[in-house]
C-alpha positions in Angstrom: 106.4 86.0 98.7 104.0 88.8 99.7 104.2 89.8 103.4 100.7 88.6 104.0 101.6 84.9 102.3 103.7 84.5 105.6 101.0 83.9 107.5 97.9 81.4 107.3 94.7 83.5 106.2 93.0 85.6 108.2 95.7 85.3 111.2 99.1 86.6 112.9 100.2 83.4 113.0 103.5 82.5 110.6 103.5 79.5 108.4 105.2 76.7 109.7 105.7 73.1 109.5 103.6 72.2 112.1 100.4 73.9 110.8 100.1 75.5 114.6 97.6 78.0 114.0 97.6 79.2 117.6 100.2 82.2 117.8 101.1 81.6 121.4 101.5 78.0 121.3 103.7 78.3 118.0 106.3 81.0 119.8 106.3 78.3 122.9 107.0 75.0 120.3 109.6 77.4 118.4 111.4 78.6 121.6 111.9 74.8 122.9 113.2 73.4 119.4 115.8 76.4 118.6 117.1 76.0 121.7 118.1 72.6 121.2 119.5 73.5 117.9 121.4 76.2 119.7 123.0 73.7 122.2 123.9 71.8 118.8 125.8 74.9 117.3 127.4 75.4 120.7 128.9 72.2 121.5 129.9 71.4 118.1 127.3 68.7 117.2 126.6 70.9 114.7 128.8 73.4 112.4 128.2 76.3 109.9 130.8 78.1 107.3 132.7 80.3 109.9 133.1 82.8 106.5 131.8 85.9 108.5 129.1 86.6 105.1 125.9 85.3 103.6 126.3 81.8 104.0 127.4 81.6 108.0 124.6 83.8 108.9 121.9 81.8 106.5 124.1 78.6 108.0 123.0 79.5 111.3 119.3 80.7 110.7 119.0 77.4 109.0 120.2 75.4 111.6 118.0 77.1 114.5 114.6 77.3 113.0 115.2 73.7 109.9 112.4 72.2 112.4 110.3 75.3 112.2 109.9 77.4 108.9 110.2 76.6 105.5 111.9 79.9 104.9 114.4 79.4 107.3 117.8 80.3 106.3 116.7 82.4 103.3 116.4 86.2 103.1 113.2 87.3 103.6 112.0 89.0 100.5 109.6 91.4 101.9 110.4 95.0 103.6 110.2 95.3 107.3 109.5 98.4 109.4 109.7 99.1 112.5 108.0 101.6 114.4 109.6 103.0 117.6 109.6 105.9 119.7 112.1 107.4 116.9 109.2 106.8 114.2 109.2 104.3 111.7 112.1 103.7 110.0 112.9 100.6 107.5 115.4 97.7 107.8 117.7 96.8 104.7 115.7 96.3 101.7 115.2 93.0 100.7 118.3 93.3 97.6 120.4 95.0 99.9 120.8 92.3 102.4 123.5 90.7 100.6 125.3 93.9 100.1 125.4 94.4 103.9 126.4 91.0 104.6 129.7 91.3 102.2 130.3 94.8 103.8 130.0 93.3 107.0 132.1 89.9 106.0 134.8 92.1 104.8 135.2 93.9 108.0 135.4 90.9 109.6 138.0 89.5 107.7 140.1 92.4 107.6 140.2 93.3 111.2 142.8 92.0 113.7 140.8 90.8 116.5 143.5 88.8 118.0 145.0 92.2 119.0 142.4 94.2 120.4 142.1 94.7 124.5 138.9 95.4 125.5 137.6 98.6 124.9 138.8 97.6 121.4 136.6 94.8 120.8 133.7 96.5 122.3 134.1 99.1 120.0 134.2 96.8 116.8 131.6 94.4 118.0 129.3 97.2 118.4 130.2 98.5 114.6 129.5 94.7 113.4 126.3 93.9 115.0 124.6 97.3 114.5 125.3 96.2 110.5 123.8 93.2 110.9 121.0 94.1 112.6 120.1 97.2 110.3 120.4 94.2 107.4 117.8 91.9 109.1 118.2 89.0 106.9 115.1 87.2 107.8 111.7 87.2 108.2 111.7 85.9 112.2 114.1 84.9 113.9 116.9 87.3 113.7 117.5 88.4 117.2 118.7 85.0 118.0 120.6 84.2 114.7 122.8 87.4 115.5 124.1 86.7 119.0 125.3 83.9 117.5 126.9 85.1 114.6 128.5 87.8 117.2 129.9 84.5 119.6 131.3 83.3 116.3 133.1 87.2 115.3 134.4 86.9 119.1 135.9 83.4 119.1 138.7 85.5 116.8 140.0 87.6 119.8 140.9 87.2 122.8 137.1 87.7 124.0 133.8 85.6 124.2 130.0 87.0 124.4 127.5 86.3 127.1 124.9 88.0 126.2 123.1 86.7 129.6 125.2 89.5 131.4 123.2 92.2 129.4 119.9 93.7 130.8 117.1 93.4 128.5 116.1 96.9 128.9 119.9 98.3 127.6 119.7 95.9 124.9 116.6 96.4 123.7 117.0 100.2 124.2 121.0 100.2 122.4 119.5 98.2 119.8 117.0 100.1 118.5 118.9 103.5 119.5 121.9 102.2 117.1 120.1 102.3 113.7 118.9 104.6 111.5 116.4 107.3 112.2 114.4 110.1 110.9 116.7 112.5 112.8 120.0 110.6 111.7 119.8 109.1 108.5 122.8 106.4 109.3 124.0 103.6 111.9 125.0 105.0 115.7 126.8 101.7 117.2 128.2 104.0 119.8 124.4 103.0 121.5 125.6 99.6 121.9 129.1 100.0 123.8 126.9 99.2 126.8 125.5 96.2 125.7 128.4 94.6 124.1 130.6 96.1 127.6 128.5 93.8 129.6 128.9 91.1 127.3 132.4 90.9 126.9 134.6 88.1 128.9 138.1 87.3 129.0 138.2 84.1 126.8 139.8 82.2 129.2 137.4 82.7 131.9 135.0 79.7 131.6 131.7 80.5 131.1 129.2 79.6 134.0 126.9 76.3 134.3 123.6 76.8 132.8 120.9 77.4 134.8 117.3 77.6 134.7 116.3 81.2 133.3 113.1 82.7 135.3 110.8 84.8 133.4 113.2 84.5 130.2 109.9 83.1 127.3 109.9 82.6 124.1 108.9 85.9 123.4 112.2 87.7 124.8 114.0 85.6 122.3 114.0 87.2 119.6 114.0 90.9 118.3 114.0 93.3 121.0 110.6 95.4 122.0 110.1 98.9 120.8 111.8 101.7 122.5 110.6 104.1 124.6 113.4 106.0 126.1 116.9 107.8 125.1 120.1 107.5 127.3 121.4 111.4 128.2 124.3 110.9 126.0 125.9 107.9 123.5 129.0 106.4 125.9 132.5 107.4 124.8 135.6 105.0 124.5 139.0 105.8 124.4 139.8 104.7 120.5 137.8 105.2 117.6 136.8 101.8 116.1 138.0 100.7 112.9 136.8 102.2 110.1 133.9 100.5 108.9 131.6 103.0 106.9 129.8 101.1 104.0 127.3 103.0 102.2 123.8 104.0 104.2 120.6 102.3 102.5 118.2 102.3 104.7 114.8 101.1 103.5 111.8 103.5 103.4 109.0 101.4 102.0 106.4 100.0 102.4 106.9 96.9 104.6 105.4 95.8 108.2 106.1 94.5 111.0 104.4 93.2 113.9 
């Protein structure tokens, strides 16, 4: 696909199964039906391949948006740019998403979770999601697929993830800090030890009832905004994190996004 045969003519407004041409109204229909295939992945209604790769993190994009997109849980196959306070600077290319997906799987696989304390996990959460989100895998969507994909990595140690304990602004801000940049040509996850700090729980401590979210829409669910500020200095921990340094790619062409 081209990037502009994502959308129907002469709008913003993604494809979808609904034929909802109305841009507002499709992120509102979209919010209500991933979340109920969220609570499916969650309880265990529904399952994915737990491999750590290609196929859990298409498994789970699937699942979310099956009611939404035809695309969903394939690889976009456009570039994607985008523009921040640090400039514009590509995700992944389009046939290097796989590539980061094995590199990331491989990490996975080959690190002992089970023993880490804390600072530990933080450390190699951080190095795994700032992978995954520099490789972007889809079109829409990806915020989302990725907290997921990071509850699954943390169900191997002696942690969970509730993202619900991070502000938006430090996630939003880590995120984009964490990747690439025209001043630093590879992945910073050290941006993220905030986030992923916040996040982290003892896995025996029971996660709290839901409750009604105020102010959360469907907008805030996905990728995080553009950002517009720099902390005074990346946080330290105690223990470098394993060593996960696969090759730098980043995408410089000529992709949008919106």
């Amino acid at each position: 696909m081209d990037w502009d045969d994502y959308f129907y003519p002469g709008t913003s407004t993604l494809r979808n199964k609904w034929g909802e041409r109305d841009q507002n109204l499709l992120h509102t229909m979209e919010y209500q039906v991933t979340k109920r295939r969220q609570r499916e992945l969650e309880d265990g209604t529904a399952t994915v391949p737990r491999d750590f790769g290609p196929d859990h993190i298409k498994g789970i994009h699937g699942h979310l948006f099956q009611d939404v997109y035809q695309w969903a849980g394939q690889y976009r196959d456009v570039g994607m740019v985008k523009v921040s306070a640090q400039g514009g600077i590509g995700f992944t290319s389009p046939g290097q998403i796989d590539f980061w997906m094995l590199s990331v799987q491989d990490f996975v696989r080959n690190t002992n979770w089970q023993s880490m304390n804390a600072g530990e996990f933080v450390e190699a959460a951080s190095l795994t999601f700032a992978h995954v989100n520099q490789a972007h895998p889809f079109r829409e969507g990806n915020g989302r697929t990725s907290k997921i994909y990071m509850q699954h990595v943390a169900e191997l140690s002696p942690f969970r993830l509730d993202f619900s304990h991070i502000d938006p602004t430090m996630w939003n801000l880590s995120s984009e800090l964490s990747r690439p940049s025209p001043m630093r040509p590879t992945i910073d996850a050290t941006y993220l030890y905030p986030a992923f700090a916040a996040a982290t729980r003892p896995a025996t401590q029971a996660p709290p009832a839901a409750a009604p979210q105020q102010g959360i829409g469907p907008r805030s669910a996905s990728y995080p905004r553009a950002a517009t500020a720099a902390p005074q200095q990346p946080p330290q921990l105690s223990k470098p994190a394993a060593g996960y340094t696969p090759k730098q790619q980043p995408y410089r062409g000529p992709g949008r996004t919106r």
